[in-house]
Short mmCIF file of the C-alpha atoms (twelve columns), coordinates in Angstrom:
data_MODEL
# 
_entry.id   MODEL 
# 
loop_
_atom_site.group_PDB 
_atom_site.id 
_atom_site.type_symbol 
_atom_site.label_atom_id 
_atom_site.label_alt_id 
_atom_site.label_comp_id 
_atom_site.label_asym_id 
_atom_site.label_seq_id 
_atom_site.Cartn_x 
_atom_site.Cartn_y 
_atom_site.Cartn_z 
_atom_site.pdbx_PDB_model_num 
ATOM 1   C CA . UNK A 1   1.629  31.965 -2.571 1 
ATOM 2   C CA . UNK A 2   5.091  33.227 -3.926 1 
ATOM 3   C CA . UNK A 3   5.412  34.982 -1.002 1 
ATOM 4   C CA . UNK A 4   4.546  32.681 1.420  1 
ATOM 5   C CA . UNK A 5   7.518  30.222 0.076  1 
ATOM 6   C CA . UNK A 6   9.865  33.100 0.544  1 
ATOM 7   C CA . UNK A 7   9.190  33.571 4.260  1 
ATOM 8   C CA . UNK A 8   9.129  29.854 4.592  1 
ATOM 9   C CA . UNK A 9   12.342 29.696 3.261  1 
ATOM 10  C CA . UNK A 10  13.648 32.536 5.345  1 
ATOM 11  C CA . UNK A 11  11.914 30.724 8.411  1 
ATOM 12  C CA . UNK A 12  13.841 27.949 7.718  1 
ATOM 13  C CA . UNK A 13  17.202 28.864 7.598  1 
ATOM 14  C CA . UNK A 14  16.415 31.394 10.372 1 
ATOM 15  C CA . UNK A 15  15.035 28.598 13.116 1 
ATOM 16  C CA . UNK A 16  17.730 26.110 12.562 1 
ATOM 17  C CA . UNK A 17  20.639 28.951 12.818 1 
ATOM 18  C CA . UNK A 18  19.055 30.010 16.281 1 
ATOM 19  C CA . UNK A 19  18.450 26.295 17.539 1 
ATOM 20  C CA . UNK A 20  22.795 25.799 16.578 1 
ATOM 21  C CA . UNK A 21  23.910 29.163 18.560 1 
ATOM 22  C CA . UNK A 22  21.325 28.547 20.972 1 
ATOM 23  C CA . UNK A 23  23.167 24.654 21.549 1 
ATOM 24  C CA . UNK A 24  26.110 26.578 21.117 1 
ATOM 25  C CA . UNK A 25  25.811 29.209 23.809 1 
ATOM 26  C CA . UNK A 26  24.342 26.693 26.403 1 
ATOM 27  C CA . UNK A 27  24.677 28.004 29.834 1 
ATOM 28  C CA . UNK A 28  24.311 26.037 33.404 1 
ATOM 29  C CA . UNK A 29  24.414 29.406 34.698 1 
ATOM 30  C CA . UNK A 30  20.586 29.632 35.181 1 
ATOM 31  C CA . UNK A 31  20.947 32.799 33.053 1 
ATOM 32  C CA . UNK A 32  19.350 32.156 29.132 1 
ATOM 33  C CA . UNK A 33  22.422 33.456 27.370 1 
ATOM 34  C CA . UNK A 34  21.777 31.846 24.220 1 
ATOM 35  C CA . UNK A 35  18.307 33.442 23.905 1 
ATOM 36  C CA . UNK A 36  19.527 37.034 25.020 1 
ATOM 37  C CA . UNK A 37  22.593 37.468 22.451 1 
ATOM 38  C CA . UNK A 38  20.222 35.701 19.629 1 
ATOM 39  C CA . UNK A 39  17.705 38.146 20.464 1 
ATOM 40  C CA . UNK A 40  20.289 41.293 20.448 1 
ATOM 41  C CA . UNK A 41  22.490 40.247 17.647 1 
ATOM 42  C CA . UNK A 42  18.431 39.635 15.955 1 
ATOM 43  C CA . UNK A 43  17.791 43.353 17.013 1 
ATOM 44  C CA . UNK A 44  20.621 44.535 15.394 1 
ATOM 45  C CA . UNK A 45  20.404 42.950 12.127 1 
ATOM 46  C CA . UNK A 46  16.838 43.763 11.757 1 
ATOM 47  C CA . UNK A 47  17.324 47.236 12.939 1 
ATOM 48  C CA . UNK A 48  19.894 47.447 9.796  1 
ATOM 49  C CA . UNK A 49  18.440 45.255 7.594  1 
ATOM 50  C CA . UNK A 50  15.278 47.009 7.272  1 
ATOM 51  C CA . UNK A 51  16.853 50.556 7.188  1 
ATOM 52  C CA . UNK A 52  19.151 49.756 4.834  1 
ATOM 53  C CA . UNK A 53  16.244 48.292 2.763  1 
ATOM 54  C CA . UNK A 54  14.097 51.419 3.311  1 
ATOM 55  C CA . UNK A 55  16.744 53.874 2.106  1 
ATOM 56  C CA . UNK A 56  17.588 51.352 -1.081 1 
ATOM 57  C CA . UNK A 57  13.658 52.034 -2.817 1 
ATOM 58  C CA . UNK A 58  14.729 49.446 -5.634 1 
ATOM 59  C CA . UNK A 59  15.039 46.476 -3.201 1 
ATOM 60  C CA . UNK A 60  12.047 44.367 -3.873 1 
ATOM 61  C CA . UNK A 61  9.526  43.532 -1.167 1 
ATOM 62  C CA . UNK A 62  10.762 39.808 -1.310 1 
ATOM 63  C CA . UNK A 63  14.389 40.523 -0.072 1 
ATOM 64  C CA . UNK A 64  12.280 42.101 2.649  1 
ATOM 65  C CA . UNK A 65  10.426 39.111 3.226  1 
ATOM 66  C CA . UNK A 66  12.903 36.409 2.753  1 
ATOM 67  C CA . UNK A 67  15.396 38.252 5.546  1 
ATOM 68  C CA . UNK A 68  13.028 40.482 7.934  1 
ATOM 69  C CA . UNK A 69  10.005 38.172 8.299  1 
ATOM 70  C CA . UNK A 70  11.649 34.879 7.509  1 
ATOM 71  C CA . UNK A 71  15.163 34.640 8.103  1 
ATOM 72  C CA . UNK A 72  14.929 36.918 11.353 1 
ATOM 73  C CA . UNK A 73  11.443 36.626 12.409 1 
ATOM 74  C CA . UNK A 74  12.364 32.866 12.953 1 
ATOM 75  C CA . UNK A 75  15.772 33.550 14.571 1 
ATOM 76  C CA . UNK A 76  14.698 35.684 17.206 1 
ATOM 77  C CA . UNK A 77  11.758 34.550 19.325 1 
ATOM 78  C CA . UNK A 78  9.604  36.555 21.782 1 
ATOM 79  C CA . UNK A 79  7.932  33.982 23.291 1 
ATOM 80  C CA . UNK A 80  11.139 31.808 24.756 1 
ATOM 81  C CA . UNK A 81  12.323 34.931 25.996 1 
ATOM 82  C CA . UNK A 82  9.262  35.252 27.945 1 
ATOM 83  C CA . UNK A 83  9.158  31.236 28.599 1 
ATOM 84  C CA . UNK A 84  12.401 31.926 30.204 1 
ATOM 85  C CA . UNK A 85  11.267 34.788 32.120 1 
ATOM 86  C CA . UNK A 86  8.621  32.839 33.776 1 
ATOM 87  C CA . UNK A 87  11.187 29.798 34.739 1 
ATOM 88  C CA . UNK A 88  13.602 32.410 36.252 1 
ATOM 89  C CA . UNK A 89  10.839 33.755 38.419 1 
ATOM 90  C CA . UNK A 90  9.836  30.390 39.277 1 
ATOM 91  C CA . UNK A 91  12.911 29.431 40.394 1 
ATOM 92  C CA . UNK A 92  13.257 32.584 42.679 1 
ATOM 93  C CA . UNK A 93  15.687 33.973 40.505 1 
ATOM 94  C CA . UNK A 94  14.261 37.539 40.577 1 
ATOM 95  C CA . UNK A 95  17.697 39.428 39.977 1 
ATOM 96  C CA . UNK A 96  18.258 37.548 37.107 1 
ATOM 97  C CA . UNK A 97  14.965 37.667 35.751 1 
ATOM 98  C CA . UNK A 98  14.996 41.436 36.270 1 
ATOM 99  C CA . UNK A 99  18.408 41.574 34.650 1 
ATOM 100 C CA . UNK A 100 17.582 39.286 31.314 1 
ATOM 101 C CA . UNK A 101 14.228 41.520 30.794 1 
ATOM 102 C CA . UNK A 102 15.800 44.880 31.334 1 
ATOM 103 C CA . UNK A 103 19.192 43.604 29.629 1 
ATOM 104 C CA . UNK A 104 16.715 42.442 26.775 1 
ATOM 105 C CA . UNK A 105 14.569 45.515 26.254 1 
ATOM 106 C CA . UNK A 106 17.073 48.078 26.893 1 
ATOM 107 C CA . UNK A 107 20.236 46.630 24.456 1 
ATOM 108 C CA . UNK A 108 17.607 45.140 21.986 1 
ATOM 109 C CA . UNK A 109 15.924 48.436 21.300 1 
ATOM 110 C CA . UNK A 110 18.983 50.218 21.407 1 
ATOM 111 C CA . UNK A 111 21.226 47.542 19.162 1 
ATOM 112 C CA . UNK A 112 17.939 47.971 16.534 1 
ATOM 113 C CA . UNK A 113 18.667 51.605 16.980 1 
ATOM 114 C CA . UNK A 114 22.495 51.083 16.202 1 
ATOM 115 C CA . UNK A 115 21.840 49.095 13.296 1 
ATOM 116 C CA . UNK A 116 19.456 51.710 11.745 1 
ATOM 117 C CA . UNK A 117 22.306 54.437 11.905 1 
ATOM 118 C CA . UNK A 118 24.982 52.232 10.931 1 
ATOM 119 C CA . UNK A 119 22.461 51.543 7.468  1 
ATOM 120 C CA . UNK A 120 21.912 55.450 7.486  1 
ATOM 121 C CA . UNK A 121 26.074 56.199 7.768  1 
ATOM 122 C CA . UNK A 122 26.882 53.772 5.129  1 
ATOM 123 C CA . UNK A 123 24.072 55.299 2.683  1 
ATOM 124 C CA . UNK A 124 25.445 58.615 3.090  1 
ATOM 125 C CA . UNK A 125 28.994 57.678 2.477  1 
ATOM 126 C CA . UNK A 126 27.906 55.430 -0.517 1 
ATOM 127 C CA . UNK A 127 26.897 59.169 -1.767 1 
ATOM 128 C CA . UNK A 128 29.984 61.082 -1.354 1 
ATOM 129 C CA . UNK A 129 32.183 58.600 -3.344 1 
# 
């Protein structure tokens, strides 16, 4: 039960931060911008957060839970960016659509990727001081 407070906690904070950029970073472009830089700057942080946890073996599972599953599980969201998808190809907006799912995939995996090495760089050079 403990842990299930801890991710609801996480969820919490998490949803309401991405519903604020997401007002923030409104677009009447057609193009979900708020959704594709919550969803990369998500990648990133995840990418780093859980690295950095792995190479720390002390951090308890909660941290884990409170930030991975909680905090970012519930700021970054799979299905909008597929809800948005769908509207873009409705509205005959293949380029885009073809641009926001490669743009998504491509910088997500790779900004996860980023964020694992910066957590791997900064372990090593906690080591040589």
């Amino acid at each position: 039960m403990k842990n299930v407070l801890i991710v609801m906690l996480g969820g919490f904070i998490g949803s309401i931060l991405r519903y604020l950029l997401g007002e923030w970073m409104s677009s009447n472009s057609g193009f979900p911008i708020g959704t594709f830089f919550i969803n990369l700057i998500g990648c990133f942080a995840l990418g780093w957060l859980l690295t950095f946890f792995a190479r720390k073996h002390y951090v308890r599972k909660e941290w884990s839970l409170l930030f991975g599953t909680g905090l970012l599980g519930s700021y970054t969201t799979f299905s909008t960016f597929s809800v948005e998808t769908i509207l873009l190809l409705q509205s005959a907006e293949y380029m885009l659509a073809v641009i926001y799912v490669l743009g998504s995939v491509v910088l997500g995996v790779g900004l996860a990727y980023f964020g694992a090495c910066i957590a791997l760089t900064s372990k090593k050079e906690e080591g040589m001081s």
